[in-house]
C-alpha positions as CSV (number, residue, x, y, z in Angstrom):
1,X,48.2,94.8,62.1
2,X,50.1,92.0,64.0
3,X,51.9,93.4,66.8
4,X,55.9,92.0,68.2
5,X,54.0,90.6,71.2
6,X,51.5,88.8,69.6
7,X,53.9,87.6,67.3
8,X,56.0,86.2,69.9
9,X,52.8,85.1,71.7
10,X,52.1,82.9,68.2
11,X,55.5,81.5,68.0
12,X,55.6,80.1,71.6
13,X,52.4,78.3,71.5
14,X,53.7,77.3,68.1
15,X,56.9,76.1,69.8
16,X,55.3,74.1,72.7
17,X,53.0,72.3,69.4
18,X,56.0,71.2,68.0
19,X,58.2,70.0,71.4
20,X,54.3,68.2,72.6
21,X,54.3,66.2,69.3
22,X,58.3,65.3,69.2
23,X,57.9,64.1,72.7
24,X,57.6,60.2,72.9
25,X,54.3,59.7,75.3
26,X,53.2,56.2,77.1
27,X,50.1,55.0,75.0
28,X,46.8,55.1,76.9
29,X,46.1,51.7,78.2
30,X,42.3,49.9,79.0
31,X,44.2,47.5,81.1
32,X,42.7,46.7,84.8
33,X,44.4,49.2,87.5
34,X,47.2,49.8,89.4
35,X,49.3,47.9,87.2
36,X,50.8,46.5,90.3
37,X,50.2,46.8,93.9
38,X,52.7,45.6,97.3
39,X,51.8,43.0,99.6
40,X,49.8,43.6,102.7
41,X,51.6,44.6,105.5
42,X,52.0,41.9,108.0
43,X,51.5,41.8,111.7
44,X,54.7,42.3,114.0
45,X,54.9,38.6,115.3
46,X,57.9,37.4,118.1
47,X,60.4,36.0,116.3
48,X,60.5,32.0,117.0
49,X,62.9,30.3,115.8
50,X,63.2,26.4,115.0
51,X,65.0,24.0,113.0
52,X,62.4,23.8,110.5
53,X,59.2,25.7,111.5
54,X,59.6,29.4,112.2
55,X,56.5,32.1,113.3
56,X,58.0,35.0,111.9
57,X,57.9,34.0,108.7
58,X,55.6,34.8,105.4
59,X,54.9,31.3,104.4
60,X,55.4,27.4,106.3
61,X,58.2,26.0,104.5
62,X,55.8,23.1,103.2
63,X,52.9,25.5,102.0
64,X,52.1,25.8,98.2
65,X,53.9,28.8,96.7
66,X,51.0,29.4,94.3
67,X,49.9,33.1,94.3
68,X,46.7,33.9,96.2
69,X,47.9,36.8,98.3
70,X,47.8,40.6,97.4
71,X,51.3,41.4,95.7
72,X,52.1,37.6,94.8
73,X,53.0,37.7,91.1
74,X,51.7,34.9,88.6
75,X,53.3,33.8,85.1
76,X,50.9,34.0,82.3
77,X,51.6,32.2,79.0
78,X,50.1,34.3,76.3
79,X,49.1,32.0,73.8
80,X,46.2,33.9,71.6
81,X,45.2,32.6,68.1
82,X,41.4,33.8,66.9
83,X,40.4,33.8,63.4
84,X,36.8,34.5,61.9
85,X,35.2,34.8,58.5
86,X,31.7,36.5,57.3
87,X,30.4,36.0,53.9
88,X,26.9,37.3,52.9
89,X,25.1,37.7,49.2
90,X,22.0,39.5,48.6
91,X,19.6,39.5,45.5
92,X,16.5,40.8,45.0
93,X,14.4,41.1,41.5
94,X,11.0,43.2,40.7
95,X,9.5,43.2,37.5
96,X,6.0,44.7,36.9
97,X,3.7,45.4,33.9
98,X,0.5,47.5,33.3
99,X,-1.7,47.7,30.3
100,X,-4.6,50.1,29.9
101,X,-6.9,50.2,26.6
102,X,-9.7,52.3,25.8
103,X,-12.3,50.6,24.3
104,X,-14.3,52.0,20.9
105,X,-17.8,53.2,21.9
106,X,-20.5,55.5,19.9
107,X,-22.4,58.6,21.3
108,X,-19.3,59.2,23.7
109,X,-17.4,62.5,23.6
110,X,-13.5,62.2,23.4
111,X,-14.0,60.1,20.4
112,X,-9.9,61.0,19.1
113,X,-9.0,58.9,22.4
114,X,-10.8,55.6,21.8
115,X,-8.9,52.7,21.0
116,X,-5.9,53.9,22.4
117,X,-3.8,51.6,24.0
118,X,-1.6,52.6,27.4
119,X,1.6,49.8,28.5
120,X,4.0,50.6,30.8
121,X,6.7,48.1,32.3
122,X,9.5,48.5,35.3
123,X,12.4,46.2,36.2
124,X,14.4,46.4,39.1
125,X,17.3,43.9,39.9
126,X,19.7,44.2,43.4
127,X,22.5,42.3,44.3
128,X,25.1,42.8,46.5
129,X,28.3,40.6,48.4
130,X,30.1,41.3,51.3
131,X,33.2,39.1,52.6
132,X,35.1,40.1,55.8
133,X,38.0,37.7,58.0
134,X,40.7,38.6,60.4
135,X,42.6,36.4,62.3
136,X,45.7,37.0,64.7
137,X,48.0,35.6,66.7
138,X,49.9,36.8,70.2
139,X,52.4,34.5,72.0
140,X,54.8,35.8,75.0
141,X,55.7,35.4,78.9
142,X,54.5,38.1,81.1
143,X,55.0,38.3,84.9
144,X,51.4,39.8,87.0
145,X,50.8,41.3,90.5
146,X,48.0,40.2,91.9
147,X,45.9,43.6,92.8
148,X,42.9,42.1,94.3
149,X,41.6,39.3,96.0
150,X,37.7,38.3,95.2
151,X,35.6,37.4,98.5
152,X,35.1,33.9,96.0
153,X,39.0,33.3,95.7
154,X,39.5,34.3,92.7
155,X,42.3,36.9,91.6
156,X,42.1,40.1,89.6
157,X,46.1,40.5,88.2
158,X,47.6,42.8,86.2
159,X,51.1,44.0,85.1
160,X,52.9,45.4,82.4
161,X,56.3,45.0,80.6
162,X,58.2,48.1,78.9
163,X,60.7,47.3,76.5
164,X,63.6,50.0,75.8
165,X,64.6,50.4,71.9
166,X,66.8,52.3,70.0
167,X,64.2,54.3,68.7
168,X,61.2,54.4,71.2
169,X,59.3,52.1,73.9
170,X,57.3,49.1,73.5
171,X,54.6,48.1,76.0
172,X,53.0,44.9,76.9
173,X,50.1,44.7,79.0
174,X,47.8,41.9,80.4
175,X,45.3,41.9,83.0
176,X,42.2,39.4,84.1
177,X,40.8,37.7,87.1
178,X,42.5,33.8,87.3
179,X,41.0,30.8,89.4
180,X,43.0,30.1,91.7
181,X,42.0,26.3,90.4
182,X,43.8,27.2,86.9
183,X,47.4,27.6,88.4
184,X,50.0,24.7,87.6
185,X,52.1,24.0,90.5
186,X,55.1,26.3,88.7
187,X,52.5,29.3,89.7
188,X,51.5,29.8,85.7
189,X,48.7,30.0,84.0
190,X,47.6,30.0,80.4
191,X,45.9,33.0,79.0
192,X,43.1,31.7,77.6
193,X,42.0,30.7,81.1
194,X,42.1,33.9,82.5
195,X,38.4,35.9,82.4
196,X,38.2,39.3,81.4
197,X,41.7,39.0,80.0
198,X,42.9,42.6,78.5
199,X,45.8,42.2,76.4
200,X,47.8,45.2,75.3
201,X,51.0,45.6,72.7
202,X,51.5,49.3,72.1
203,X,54.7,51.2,71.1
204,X,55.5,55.4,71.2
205,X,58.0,55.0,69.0
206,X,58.1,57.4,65.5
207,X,57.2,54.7,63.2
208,X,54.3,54.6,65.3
209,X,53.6,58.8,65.4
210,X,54.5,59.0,61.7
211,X,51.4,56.4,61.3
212,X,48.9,58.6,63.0
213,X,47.1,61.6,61.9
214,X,47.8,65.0,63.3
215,X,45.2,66.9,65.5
216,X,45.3,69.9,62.5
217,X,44.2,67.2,59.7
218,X,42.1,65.3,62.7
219,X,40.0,69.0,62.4
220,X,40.2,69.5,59.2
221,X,38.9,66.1,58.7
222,X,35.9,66.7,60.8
223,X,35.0,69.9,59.4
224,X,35.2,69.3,55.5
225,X,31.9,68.3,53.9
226,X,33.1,65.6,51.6
């Protein structure tokens, strides 16, 4: 018999179900981390000041404005377009026969069994096709901290851009190590010359919860037999 506080017990848990699957969740990400990082402090230097040239400050006034520091931030182009196609066919044929005869001879017993004649024939035929493509296609701007400087130059970036909709988040996410070599003179760089590039667009919105399973069919799932 089910007592009031186990019933209450039941409809709490229950409760909390429901409000952890309403609620809208940031996706998980595979992206390089932190997402972003701030610039190493600098040391406390007297200030200097000149008509042009100045001590105190972050960068000469002549120096390339390219990131290569901790916390610079880079423009990467997205420009993405892969496409691929498999085709494969199979056949296979076997095709065997056997006879066996017994031949007519005197003085032998079994003598109902001579001249009998045994045959026996298999056929076996296999084919089989398989055809697979994909192809897709990602274009966009996204801004990038740079989150670590490699002892050969180059830079490990990463960042991430959150869109606000009506009806849920969307999430854009890029990170890679860039040669410092690759950067235009505008401090941007194109996407497909970025190594170990991780490119992410991921949403938490319902259209996106209605289109996954829920963890009760996930276990049912797993358990069934069929």
């Amino acid at each position: 018999m089910i007592t009031i506080k186990a019933a209450k017990r039941t409809l709490t848990l229950l409760s909390a179900a429901l409000l952890a699957a309403c609620a809208t969740t940031t996706p998980p990400t595979s992206v390089h981390q932190p997402m972003s990082a701030r610039p190493e402090p600098k040391n406390a230097v007297a200030p200097m000041n000149g008509a042009i040239y100045s001590v105190s400050s972050l960068r000469p006034l002549f120096e390339d404005r390219r990131a290569r520091f901790v916390g610079d931030t880079i423009t990467i182009n997205i420009a993405e377009t892969t496409q691929a196609s498999k085709k494969g066919s199979t056949t296979a044929e076997r095709s065997d026969s056997f006879n066996v005869s017994v031949p007519t001879v005197t003085g032998l017993p079994f003598k109902s069994a001579q001249g009998t004649a045994l045959t026996a024939n298999d056929t076996s035929k296999f084919g089989g096709k398989g055809e697979n493509s994909s192809s897709n296609a990602f274009t966009g701007i996204i801004t990038v901290t740079v989150i670590e400087v490699y002892p050969n130059g180059n830079l490990l970036v990463s960042g991430e851009k959150q869109i606000g909709l009506k009806e849920g988040e969307e999430f854009i996410r890029f990170s890679g190590v860039v040669n410092p070599s690759t950067i235009t003179a505008s401090n941007t760089v194109q996407s497909t010359q970025v190594a170990d590039a991780r490119i992410e667009f991921k949403a938490n919105g319902f259209v996106d919860s209605a289109q996954a399973m829920g963890w009760l069919g996930r276990f049912f799932l797993s358990v069934l037999p069929f």
